[in-house]
KOLZA-91432 format. One record per residue (C-alpha): x, y, z. Coordinates in nm, 2 decimals, decimal comma, padded with zeros to 4 digits. Each point is the difference from the previous one (the first is absolute). Example, Ala and Ser with C-alpha at 12.3 -4.5 7.8 and 13.67 -1.06 7.14 Angstrom:
# KOLZA-91432
@u = 01,23	v = -00,45	w = 00,78
@u = 00,14	v = 00,34	w = -00,07
This chain:
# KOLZA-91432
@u = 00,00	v = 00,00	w = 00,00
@u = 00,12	v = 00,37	w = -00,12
@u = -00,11	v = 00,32	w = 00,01
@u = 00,05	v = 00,11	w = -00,38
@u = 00,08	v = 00,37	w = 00,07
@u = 00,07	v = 00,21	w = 00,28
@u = -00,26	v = 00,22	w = -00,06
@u = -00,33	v = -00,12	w = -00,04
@u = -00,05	v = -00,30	w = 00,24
@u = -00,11	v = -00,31	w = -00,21
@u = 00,14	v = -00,36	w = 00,06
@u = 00,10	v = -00,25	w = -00,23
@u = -00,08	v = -00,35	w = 00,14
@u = 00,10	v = -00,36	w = -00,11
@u = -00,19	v = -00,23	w = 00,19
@u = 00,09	v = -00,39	w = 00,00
@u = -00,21	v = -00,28	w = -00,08
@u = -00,09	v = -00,04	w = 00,35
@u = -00,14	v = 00,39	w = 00,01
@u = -00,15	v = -00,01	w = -00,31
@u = -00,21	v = -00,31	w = 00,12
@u = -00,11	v = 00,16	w = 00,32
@u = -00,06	v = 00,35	w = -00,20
@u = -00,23	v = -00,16	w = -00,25
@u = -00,19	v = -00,21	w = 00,26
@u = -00,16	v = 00,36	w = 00,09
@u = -00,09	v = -00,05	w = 00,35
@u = 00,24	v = 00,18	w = 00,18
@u = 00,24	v = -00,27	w = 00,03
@u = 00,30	v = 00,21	w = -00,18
@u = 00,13	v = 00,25	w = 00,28
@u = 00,32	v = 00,12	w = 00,04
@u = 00,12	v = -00,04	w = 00,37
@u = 00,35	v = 00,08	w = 00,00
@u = 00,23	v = 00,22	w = -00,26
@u = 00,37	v = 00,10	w = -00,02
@u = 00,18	v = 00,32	w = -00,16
@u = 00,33	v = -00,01	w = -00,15
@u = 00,26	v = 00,26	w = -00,18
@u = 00,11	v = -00,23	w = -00,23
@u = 00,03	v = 00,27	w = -00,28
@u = 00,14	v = 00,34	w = 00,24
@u = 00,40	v = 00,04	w = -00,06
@u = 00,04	v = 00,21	w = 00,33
@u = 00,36	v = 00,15	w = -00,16
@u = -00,21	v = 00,24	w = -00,18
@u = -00,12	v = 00,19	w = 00,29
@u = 00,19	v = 00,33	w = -00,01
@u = 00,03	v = 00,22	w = 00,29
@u = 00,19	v = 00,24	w = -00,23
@u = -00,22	v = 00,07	w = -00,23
@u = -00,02	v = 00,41	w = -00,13
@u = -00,39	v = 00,01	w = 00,04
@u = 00,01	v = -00,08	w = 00,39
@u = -00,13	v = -00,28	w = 00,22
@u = -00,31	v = -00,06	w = -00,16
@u = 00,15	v = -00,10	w = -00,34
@u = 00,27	v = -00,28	w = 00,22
@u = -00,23	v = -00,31	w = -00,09
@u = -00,12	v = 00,12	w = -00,32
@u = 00,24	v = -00,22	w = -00,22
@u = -00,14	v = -00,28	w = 00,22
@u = -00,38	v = 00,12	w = -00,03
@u = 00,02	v = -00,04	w = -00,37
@u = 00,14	v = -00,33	w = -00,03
@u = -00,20	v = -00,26	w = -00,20
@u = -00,21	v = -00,21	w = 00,25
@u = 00,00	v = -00,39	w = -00,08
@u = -00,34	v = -00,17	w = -00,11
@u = -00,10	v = -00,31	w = 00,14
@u = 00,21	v = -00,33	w = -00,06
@u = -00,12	v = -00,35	w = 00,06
@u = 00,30	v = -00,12	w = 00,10
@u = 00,13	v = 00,02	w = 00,34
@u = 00,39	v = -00,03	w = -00,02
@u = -00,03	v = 00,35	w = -00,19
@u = -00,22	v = 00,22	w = 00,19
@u = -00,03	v = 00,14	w = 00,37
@u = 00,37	v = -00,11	w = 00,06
@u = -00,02	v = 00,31	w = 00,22
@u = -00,26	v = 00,02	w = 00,20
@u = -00,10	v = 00,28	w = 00,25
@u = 00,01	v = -00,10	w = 00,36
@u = -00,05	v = 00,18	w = 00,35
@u = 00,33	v = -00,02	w = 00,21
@u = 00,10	v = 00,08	w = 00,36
@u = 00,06	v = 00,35	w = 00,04
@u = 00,41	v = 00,02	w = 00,03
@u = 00,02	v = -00,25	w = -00,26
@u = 00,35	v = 00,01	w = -00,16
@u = 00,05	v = -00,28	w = -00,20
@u = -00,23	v = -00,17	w = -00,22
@u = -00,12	v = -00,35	w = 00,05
@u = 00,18	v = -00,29	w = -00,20
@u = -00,10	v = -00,36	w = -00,01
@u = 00,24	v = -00,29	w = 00,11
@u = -00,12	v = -00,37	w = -00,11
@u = 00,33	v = -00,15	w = 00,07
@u = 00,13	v = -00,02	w = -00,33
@u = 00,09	v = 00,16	w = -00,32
@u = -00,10	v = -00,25	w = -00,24
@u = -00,16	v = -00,36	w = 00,04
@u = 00,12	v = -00,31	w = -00,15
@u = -00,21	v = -00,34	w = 00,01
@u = 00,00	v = -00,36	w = -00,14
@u = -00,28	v = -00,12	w = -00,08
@u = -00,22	v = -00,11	w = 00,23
@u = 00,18	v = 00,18	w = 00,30
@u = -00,12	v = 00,28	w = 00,19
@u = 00,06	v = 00,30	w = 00,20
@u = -00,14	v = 00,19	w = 00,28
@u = 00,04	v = 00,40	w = 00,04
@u = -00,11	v = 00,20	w = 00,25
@u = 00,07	v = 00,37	w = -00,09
@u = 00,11	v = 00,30	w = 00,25
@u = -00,05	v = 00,35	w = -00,02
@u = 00,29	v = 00,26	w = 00,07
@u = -00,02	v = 00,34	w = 00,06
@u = -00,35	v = -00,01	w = 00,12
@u = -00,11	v = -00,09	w = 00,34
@u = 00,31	v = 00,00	w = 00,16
@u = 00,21	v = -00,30	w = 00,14
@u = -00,29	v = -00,16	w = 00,21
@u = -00,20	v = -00,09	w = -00,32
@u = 00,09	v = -00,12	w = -00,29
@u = -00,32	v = -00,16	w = -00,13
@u = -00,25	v = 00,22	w = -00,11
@u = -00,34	v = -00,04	w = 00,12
@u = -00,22	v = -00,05	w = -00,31
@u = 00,27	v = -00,22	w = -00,15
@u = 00,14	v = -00,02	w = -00,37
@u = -00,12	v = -00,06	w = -00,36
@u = 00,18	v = -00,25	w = -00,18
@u = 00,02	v = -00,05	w = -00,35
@u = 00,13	v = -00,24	w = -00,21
@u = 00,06	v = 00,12	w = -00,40
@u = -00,07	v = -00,36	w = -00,12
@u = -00,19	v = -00,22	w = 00,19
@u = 00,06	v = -00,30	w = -00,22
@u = 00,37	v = 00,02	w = 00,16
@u = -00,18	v = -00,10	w = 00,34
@u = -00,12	v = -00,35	w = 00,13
@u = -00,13	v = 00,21	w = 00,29
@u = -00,01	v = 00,37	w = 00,07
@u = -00,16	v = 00,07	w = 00,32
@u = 00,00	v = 00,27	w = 00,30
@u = -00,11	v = -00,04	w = 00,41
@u = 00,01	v = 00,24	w = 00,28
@u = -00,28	v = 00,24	w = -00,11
@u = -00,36	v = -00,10	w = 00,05
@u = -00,24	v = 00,22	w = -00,21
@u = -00,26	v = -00,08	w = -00,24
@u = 00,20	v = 00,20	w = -00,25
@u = 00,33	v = -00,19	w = 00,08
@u = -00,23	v = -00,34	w = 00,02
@u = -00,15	v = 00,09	w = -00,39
@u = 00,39	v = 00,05	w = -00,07
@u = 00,15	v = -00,27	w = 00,12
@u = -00,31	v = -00,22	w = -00,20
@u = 00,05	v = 00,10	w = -00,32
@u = 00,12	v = -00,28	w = -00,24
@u = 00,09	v = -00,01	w = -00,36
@u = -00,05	v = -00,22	w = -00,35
@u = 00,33	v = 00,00	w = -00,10
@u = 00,05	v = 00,35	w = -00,15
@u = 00,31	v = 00,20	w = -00,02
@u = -00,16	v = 00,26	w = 00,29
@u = 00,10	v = 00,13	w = 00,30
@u = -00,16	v = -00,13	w = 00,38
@u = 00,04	v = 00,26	w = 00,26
@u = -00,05	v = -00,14	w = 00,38
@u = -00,06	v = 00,18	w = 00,32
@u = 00,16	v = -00,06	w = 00,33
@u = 00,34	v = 00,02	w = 00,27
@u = 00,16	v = -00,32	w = -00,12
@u = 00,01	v = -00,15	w = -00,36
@u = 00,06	v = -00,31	w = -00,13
@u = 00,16	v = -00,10	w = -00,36
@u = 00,00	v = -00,34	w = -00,13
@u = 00,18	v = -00,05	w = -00,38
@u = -00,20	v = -00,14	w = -00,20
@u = 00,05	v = -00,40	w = -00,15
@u = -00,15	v = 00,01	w = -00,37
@u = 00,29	v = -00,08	w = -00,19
@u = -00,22	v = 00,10	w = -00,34
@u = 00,00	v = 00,38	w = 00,15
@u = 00,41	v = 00,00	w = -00,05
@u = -00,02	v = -00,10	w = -00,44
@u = 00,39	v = -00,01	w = -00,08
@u = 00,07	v = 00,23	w = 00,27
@u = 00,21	v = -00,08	w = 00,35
@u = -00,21	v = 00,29	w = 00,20
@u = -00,22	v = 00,22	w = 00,01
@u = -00,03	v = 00,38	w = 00,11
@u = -00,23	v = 00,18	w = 00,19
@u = -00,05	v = 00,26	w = 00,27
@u = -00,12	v = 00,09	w = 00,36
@u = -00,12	v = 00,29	w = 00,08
@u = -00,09	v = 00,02	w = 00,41
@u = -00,18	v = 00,38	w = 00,06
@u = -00,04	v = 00,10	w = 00,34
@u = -00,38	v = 00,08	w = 00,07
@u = 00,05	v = 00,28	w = 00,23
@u = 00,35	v = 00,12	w = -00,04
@u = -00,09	v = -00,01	w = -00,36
@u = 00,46	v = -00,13	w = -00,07
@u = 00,02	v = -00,24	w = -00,23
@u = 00,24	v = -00,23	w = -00,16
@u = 00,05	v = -00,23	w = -00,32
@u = 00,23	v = -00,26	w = 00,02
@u = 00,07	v = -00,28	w = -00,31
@u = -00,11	v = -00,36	w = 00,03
@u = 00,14	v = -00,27	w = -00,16
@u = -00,12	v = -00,37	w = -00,02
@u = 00,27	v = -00,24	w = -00,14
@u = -00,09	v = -00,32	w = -00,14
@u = 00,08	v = -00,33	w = 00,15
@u = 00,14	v = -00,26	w = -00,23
């Protein structure tokens, strides 16, 4: 979703398949309950406290940047979200998951549990509505699944299955759990294959993408 100019507000919308089921029931079914705002397209260099015209024309570079429509596809948009910190905040919060890339055999799996830096101090790592998860290919995975958060949004999540398809599976919880997949058909002539992991914190808004890679066993 994207406002399509900065001065008149209308919003440009791409619902999923899932929305526009429950829009074109018609019964009130399709609500939006929770939204998010990013600044995925603002280069804050441009602000320019020196500029000849005086403080009002600082941002003005940045005002007239091109604002992003809507994109379906979730490794590409709202990288950046906007997020309320503690006041005194002086670093920004980054994601730890343990590694910097993953490697599996087929068949084996993994368990992450991510931390968050910067963000509630020393005492607590964890935050409190827990991480989205998601997996770039879900073919790659056997099993891809998430505990520690128990919501109905988190449950739908953490349900959702697959046919097959080259998509993506994002999960909702503290701890998740990766288990290579063992369909030797998935590999053709190839010895691996490549994905990602992307693990977004849902109220420090960090994230991080890390590679996967699933190598074949003879």
């Amino acid at each position: 979703m994207g406002y399509l100019n900065n001065s008149v507000v209308t919003v440009d919308a791409i619902l999923t398949t899932k929305g526009r089921e429950l829009l074109a029931k018609g019964d009130g079914s399709f609500s939006i309950t929770q939204f998010a705002l990013g600044d995925d397209e603002i280069d804050y260099t441009l602000y320019n406290p020196s500029h000849p015209s005086g403080s009002a024309f600082y941002g003005q570079a940045i005002e007239n940047l091109p604002l992003i429509e809507a994109i379906p596809n979730e490794m590409q948009s709202m990288k950046y979200k906007l997020v309320t910190l503690p006041r005194g905040t002086a670093k920004m919060p980054v994601l730890d998951v343990g590694y910097t890339a993953i490697t599996l055999r087929q068949g084996a799996s993994l368990a992450i549990t991510p931390q968050t830096l910067n963000y509630l101090g020393d005492n607590q790592l964890f935050e409190s509505s827990g991480y989205t998860a998601t997996i770039g290919d879900i073919r790659t995975m056997a099993e891809f699944v998430a505990t520690g958060i128990d919501t109905p949004q988190a449950a739908a999540a953490n349900q959702t299955t697959t046919l097959g398809t080259s998509v993506s599976k994002t999960v909702i919880g503290t701890s998740i759990t990766l288990r290579a997949t063992t369909v030797n058909t998935l590999f053709g002539n190839n010895s691996a294959l490549y994905t990602t992991l992307t693990v977004i914190g849902r109220d420090s808004g960090a994230r991080i993408t890390i590679p996967v890679t699933i190598t074949q066993t003879n």
